[in-house]
C-alpha positions in Angstrom: 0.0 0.0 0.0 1.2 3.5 -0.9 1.2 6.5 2.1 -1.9 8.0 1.6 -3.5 6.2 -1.2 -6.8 4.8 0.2 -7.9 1.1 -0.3 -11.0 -0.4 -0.2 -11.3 -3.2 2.5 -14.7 -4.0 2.9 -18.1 -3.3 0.7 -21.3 -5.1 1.6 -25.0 -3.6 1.5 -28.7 -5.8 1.2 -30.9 -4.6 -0.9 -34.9 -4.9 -0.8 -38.2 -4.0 -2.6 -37.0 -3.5 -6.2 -40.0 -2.0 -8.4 -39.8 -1.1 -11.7 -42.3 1.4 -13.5 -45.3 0.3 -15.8 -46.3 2.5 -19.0 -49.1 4.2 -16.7 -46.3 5.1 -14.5 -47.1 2.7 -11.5 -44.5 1.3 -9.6 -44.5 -2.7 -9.7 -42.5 -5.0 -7.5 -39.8 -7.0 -9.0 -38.6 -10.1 -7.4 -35.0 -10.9 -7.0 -34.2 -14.5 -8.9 -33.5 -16.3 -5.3 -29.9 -18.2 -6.0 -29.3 -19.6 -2.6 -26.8 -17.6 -1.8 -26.3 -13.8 -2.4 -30.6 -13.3 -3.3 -33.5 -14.2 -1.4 -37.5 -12.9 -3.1 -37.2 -10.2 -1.9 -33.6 -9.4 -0.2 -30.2 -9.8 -1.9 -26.6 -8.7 -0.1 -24.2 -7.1 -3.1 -20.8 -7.7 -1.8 -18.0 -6.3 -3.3 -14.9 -7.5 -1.5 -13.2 -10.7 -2.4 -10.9 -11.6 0.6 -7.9 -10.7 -0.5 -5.1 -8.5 0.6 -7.0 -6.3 3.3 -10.4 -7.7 2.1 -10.2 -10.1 5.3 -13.8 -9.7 6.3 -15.4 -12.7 4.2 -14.7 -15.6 1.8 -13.8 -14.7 -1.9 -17.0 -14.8 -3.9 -18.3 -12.0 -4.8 -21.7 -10.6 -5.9 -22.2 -7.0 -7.9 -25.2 -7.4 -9.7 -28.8 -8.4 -9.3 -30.9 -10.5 -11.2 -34.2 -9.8 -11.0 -37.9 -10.8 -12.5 -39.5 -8.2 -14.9 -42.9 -8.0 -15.6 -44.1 -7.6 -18.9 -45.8 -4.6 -18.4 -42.5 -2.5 -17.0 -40.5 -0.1 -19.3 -38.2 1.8 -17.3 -37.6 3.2 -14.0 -36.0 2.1 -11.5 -36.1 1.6 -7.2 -34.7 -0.2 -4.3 -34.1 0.2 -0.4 -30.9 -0.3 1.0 -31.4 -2.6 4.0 -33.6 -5.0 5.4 -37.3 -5.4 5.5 -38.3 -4.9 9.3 -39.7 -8.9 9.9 -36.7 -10.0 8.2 -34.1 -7.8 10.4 -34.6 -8.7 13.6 -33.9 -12.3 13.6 -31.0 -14.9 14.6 -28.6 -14.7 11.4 -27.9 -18.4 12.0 -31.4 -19.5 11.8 -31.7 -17.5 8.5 -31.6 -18.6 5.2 -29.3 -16.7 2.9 -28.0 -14.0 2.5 -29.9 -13.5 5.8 -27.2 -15.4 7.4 -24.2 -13.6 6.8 -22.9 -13.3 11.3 -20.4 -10.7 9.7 -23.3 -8.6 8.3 -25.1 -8.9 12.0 -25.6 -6.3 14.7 -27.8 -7.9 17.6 -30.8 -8.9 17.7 -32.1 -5.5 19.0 -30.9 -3.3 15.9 -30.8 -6.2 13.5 -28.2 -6.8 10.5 -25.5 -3.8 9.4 -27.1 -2.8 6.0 -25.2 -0.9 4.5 -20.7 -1.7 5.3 -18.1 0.3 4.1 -14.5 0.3 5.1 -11.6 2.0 3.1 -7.9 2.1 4.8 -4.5 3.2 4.3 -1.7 1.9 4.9 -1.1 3.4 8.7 -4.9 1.9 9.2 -6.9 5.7 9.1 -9.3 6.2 6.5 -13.4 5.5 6.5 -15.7 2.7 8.4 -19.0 3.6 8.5 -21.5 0.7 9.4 -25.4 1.5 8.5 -28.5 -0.4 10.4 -31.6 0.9 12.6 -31.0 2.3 15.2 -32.9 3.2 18.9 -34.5 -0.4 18.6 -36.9 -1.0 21.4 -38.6 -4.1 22.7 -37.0 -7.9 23.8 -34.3 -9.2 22.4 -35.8 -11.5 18.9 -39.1 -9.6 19.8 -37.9 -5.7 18.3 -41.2 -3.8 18.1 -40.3 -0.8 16.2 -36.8 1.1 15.6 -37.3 5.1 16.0 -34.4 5.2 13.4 -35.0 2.7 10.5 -32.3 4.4 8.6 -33.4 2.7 5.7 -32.6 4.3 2.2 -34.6 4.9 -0.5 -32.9 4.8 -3.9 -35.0 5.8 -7.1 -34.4 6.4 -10.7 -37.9 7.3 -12.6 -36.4 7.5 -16.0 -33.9 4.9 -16.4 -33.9 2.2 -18.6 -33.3 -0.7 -16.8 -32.6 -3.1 -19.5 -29.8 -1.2 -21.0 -28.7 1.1 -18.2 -26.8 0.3 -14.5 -27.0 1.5 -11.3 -23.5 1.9 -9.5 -22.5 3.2 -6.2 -20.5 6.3 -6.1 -17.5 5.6 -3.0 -15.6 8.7 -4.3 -18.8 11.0 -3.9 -18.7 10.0 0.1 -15.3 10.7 0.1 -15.6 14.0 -1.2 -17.7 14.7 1.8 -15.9 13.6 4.2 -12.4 14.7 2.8 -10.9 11.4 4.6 -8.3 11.3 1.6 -6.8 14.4 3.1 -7.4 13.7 6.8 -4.9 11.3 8.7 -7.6 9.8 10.9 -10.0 6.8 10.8 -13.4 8.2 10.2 -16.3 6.1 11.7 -19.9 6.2 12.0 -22.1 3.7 13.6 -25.5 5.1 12.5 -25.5 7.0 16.0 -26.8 10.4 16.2 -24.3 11.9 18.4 -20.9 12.3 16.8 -19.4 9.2 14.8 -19.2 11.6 12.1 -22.1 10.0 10.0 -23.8 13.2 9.1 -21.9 13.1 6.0 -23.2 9.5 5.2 -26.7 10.0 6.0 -26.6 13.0 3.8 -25.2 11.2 0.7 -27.6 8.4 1.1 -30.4 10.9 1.3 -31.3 10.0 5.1 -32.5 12.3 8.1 -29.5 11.6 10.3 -31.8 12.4 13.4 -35.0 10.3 12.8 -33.3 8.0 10.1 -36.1 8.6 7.5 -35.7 9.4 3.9 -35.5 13.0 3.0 -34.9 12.2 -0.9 -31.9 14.0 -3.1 -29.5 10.5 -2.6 -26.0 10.9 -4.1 -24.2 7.6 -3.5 -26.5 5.6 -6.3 -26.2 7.0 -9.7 -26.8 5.6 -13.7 -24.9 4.9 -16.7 
């Protein structure tokens, strides 16, 4: 590794509720193609990290794209949530099925699974780990009743042309909020309102950072 030079280390997110847009404009849900490992129905986990060199965090397979099952009536447009459905995220990852059972990917039962990990270093170990779930989870542990942060994000493209077009995630946009390629420090946010420096995540995954709602206007997601 070079002085300075960030690299990236770890890049997981789950992904839920894909729709797709009809002629008349409606939204329609779009199944993920379950392939017993990386896509469920109705959750997948992209992971972008293959174990190698300071990739340590999981096994060497890969998965950066989504297979999903049109309907006939969509033509274009595009939308997602970055996350976990609420039934889904508050359950024993070992009991799951995947890509629900992914321990690394796993908070507590309380808060649920991470949703959304990112983790660049350099070579003195400072750089970015910011770690995305709900937050301010309340009820018994397994038994989570609501979460007054869901910081769940919604990503949505109503003009794109899904067949032809691709949706890819912007790391260098997040940087340039946070500057961490200048600063000497290891930036970290937890999904915790106080401090943790995760106001500049939030914002660039179009979240309220205080009641962890969408507020639209989303940078990290963008077409080609």
């Amino acid at each position: 590794q070079q002085p300075g030079v960030l690299w990236l280390k770890d890049l997981r997110f789950f992904i839920h509720d894909v729709e797709v847009q009809s002629k008349d404009q409606q939204w329609v849900k779009a199944p993920f193609v379950p392939d017993g490992r990386f896509q469920a129905s109705r959750v997948a986990l992209l992971d972008f990290e293959d174990g190698k060199g300071i990739c340590t965090n999981a096994t060497p397979s890969v998965h950066t794209e989504i297979k999903i099952q049109v309907p006939i009536k969509a033509t274009q447009g595009f939308r997602f949530k970055v996350g976990v459905p609420f039934e889904l995220n508050h359950l024993a990852p070992l009991e799951q099925k995947p890509p629900l059972n992914v321990d690394s990917m796993h908070r507590n039962l309380e808060d649920g699974y991470t949703f959304f990990r990112l983790e660049m270093a350099d070579s003195g170990g400072n750089g970015l780990k910011s770690h995305l779930g709900s937050t301010g989870c309340e009820g018994k542990s397994g038994k989570t009743r609501e979460c007054k942060r869901p910081n769940v994000a919604v990503v949505e493209f109503s003009r794109l042309e899904f067949r032809t077009s691709s949706v890819v995630l912007d790391v260098v946009e997040l940087l340039s909020r946070l500057d961490a390629h200048r600063k000497p420090v290891l930036i970290q946010c937890m999904a915790t309102v106080d401090g943790d420096n995760c106001g500049s995540t939030f914002s660039a995954l179009g979240l309220d950072l205080v009641n962890g709602k969408p507020r639209g206007n989303q940078l990290l997601f963008r077409s080609k």
